[in-house]
N, C-alpha and C positions, 0 to 999 in steps of 0.2 A: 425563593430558591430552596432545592434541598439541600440536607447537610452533604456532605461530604471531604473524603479524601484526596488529597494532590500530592504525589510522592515522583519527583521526575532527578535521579543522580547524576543523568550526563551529561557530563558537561563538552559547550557548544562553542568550537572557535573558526568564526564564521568573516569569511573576507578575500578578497583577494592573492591575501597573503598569511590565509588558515593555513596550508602544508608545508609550509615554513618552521609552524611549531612541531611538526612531529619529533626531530632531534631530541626537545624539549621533555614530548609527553610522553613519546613511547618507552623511554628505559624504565620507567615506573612503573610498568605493566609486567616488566621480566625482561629476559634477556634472549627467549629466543619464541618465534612467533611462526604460527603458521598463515602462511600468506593466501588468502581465498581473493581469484577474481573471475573475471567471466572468461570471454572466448580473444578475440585481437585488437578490441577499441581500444584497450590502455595502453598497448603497445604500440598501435600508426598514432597513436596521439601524442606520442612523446612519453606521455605520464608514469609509464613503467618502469623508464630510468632514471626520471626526475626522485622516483622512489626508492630506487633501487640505491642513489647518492646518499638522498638524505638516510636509508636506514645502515649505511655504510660507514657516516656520522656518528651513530650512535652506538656506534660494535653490537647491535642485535641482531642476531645469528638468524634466516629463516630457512624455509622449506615453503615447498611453491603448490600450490592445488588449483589450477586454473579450467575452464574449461565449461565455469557453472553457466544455465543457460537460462533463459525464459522461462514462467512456472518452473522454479528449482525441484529437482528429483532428489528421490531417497538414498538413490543408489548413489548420487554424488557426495549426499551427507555421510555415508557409510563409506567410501573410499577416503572421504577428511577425520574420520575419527581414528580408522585404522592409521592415519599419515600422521597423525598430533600424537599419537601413542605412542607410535613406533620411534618418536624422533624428540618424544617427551617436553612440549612444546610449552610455554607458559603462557602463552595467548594470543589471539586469535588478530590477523587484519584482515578486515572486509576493504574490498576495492573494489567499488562498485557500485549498482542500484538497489534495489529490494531483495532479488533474487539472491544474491550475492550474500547480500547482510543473512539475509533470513539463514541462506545455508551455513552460515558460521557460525548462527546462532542456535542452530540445533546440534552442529557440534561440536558448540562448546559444553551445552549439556550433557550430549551424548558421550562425549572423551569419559565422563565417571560413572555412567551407568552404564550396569553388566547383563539390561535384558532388549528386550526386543526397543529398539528406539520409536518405535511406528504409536506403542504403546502410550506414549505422551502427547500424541495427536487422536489419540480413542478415549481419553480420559481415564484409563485404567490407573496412570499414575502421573505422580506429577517432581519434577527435578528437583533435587536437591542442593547439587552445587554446580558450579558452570564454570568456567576458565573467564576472565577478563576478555573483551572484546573491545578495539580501534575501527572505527569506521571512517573512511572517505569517499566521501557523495559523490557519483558520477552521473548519477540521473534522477532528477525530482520525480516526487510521485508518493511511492507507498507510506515514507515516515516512519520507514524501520527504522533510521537513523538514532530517531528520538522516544522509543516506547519498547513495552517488553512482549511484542510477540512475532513468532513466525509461523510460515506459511508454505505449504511445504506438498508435492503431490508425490502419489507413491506409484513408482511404474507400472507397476504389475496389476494392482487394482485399478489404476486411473481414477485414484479419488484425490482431490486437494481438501489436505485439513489445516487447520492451524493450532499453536500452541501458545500460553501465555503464561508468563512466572515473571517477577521484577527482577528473577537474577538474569534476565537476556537482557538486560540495559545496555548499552554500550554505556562503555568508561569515559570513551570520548570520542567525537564525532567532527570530524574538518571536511565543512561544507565551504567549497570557495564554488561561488557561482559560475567563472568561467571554463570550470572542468566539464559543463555542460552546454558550452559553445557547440559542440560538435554532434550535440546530440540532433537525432535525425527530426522533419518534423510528426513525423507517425508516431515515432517513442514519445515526442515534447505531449504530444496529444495525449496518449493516452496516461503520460504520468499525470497531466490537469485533472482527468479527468477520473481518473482517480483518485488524487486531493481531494478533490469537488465531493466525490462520490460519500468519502467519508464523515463529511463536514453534514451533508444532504442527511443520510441516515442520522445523523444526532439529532438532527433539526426535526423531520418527521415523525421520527420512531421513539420520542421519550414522553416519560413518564410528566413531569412539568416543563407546560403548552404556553405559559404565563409570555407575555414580553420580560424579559431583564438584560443583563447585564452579557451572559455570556452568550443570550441570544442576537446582541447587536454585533460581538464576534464572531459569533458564525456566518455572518451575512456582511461581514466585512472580509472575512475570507474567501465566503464564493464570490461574491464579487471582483476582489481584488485576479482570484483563481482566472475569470474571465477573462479581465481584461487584458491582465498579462499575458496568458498562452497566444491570444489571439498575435501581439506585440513580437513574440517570441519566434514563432513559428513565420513570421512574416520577414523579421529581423535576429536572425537567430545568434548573435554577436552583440546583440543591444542588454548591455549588462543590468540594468534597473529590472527588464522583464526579467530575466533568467535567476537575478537575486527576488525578486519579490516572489516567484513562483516556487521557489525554494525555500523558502523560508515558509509562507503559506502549507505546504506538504508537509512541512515538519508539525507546523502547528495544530496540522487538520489534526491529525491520532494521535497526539502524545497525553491528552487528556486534560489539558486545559478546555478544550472548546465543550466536553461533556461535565464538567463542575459544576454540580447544582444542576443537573437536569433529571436525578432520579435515577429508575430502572429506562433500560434502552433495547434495543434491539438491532443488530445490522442484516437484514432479511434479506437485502438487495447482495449483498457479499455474499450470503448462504449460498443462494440461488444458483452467482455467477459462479463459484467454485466447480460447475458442472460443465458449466462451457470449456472454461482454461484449463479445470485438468482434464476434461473428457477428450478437447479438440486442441488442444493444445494452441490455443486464441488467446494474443495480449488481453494480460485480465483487465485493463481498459477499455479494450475496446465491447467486452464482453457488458462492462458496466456500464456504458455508454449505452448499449441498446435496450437494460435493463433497468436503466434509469427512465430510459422515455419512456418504455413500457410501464412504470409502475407511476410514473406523472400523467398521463393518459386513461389508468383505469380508477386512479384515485383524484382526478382534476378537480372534481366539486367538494373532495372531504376542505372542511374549516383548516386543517394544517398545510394543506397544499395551497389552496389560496390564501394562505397568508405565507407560504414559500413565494407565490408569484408576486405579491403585494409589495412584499421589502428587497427583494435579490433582484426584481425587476424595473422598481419603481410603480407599480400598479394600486390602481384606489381597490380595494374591495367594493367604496359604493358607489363612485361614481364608472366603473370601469363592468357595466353588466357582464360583458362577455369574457372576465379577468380569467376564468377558468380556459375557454380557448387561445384565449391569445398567450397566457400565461407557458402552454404547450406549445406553440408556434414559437416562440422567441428562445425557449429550451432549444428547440430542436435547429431553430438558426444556429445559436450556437455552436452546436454540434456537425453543423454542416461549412459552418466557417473554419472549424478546426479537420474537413475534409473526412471527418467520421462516419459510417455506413450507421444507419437509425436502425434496421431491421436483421435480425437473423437469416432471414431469406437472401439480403444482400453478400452474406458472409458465406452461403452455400449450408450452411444448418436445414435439413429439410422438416417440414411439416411430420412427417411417420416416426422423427427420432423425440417427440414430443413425451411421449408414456416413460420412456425411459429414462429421459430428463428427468421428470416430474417424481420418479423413484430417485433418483438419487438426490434430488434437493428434499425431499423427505427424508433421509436416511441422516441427512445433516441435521435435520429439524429436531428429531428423534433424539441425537446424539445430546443436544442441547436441550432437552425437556420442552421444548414448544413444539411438539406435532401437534397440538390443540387449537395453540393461536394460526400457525400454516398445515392446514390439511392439504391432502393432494389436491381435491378442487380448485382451494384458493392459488397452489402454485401453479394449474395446468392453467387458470383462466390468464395468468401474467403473462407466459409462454406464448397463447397462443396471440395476444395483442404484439408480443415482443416478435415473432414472426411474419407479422404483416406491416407491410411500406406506411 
């Protein structure tokens, strides 16, 4: 393995009866908090008053920012900073999924910086201090909950970039599984497959290929990823799938599963950022069909067959055709969880391919690998990920 760093502060209170502790943990955050959630699921679910009790417990005073959506916008981040200023806010509660987190976590950077906020997603600059952040999970998936980045698309240009600093940590994170009883199963799908997605690019995309330690977690994650969504989305009340597959998501990014694997690359995420912020398409479902696509054009390399060998149960020697079948049981998957495999299926046509293929360049760029992904190598992914 290689050396490295593990630095994870949030702490994680996970169960049945995690939102019980807020009383507990949020006075120590401050005393008045700006409340970020999305559009009406907290509220037909109960959950906004179950909240609204317990921070009435605690005399912490809030202010409300609701509204955020799928692929979180700028312009949402920009109306929460100006709200946390104006009402001089000591920190921040996320209620909700990725989107949710993520927009709270740009501004909580953004509440102390006085230039352009877009500027930390161009790598011009990078935050300095952030307000404290509360998070409660209401949809598995991204693993903002438990890591320091977000992800964020800008209206007006239609680009999704991300941002990462260890000061977006949450402080604290109440993941109770049954808040996601109610989650649809299109969202359950694409948050797996998301996990999944994250877990996949660690596993293919690094530097040390060796068998160890963190590579028998990675593949006990996708695994596990599987079999629960499948469990979930059939039984969407059956609490072991809904906690396993939440807890899995957390696991996938928070950087435990990348310890000791070197330099990495997440190329499939580059890519998908084109789709969800271009078409404004769950970024799952986005990675689901760029996931097959890039297990399809990469079947035969030595790391994908040995992706199929251990996530599937397959021989590399006694299994000749591990390379096909290795894609075929991917993409059951995928159609078990009622996922579209192709761009064409989602209405992407063929002539928007050039244009793609620039803008997942311009990501490339941004990150100093336009060398390792030329436009070549992204337009050939594209055009497999376009066909059934």
């Amino acid at each position: 393995m290689k050396d490295f760093e593990l630095h994870i502060p949030t702490k994680i209170i996970f169960g049945k009866k995690a939102i019980k502790q807020i009383p507990k943990e949020l006075p120590k955050l401050g005393k008045k908090a700006l409340w970020v959630y999305g559009k009406s699921s907290i509220k037909k679910t109960g959950l906004y008053e179950k909240l609204k009790a317990f921070l009435s417990k605690t005399n912490v005073e809030f202010v409300e920012l609701g509204g955020v959506k799928s692929n979180p916008l700028l312009s949402k981040v920009l109306e929460g900073i100006e709200l946390a200023r104006k009402h001089k806010v000591d920190f921040i509660l996320a209620v909700g999924g990725g989107s949710v987190i993520d927009t709270a976590k740009t501004i909580a950077c953004g509440y102390y910086y006085k230039g352009d906020i877009w500027n930390f997603f161009e790598k011009k600059t990078y935050p300095e201090k952030a307000l404290p952040i509360a998070v409660v999970l209401t949809i598995s998936g991204t693993g903002s909950e438990l890591n320091e980045v977000s992800v964020i698309v800008h209206d007006i240009k239609k680009v999704k970039r991300s941002l990462r600093s260890p000061l977006l940590f949450p402080k604290v994170s109440f993941l109770d599984p049954t808040l996601t009883f109610t989650v649809s199963p299109e969202y359950t799908a694409y948050g797996a497959v998301d996990a999944f997605s994250h877990v996949f690019e660690f596993f293919v995309n690094r530097e040390y290929k060796k068998d160890c330690l963190v590579e028998d977690l990675m593949v006990s994650i996708m695994k596990n990823i599987m079999k629960w969504s499948k469990v979930a989305i059939k039984e969407p009340t059956n609490y072991e799938a809904r906690a396993n597959l939440m807890w899995a998501s957390s696991l996938a990014l928070c950087g435990i599963v990348k310890a000791g694997i070197g330099a990495y690359r997440f190329p499939i995420h580059a890519i998908e950022h084109t789709l969800s912020g271009g078409y404004d398409i769950p970024h799952g479902l986005g990675l689901a069909i760029l996931m097959r696509a890039w297990i399809k054009k990469y079947k035969d390399y030595n790391i994908i067959r040995k992706f199929f060998a251990k996530v599937f149960d397959l021989s590399i020697k006694r299994d000749r055709n591990i390379s096909d079948k290795g894609v075929e049981l991917f993409e059951n998957w995928l159609r078990e969880l009622k996922l579209p495999v192709s761009l064409a299926e989602i209405g992407i046509p063929e002539r928007d391919i050039d244009m793609l293929v620039d803008k997942a360049f311009e990501i490339f760029e941004l990150y100093g690998a336009e060398k390792e992904y030329p436009k070549e190598r992204i337009r050939e992914l594209f055009k497999i990920a376009i066909a059934l």
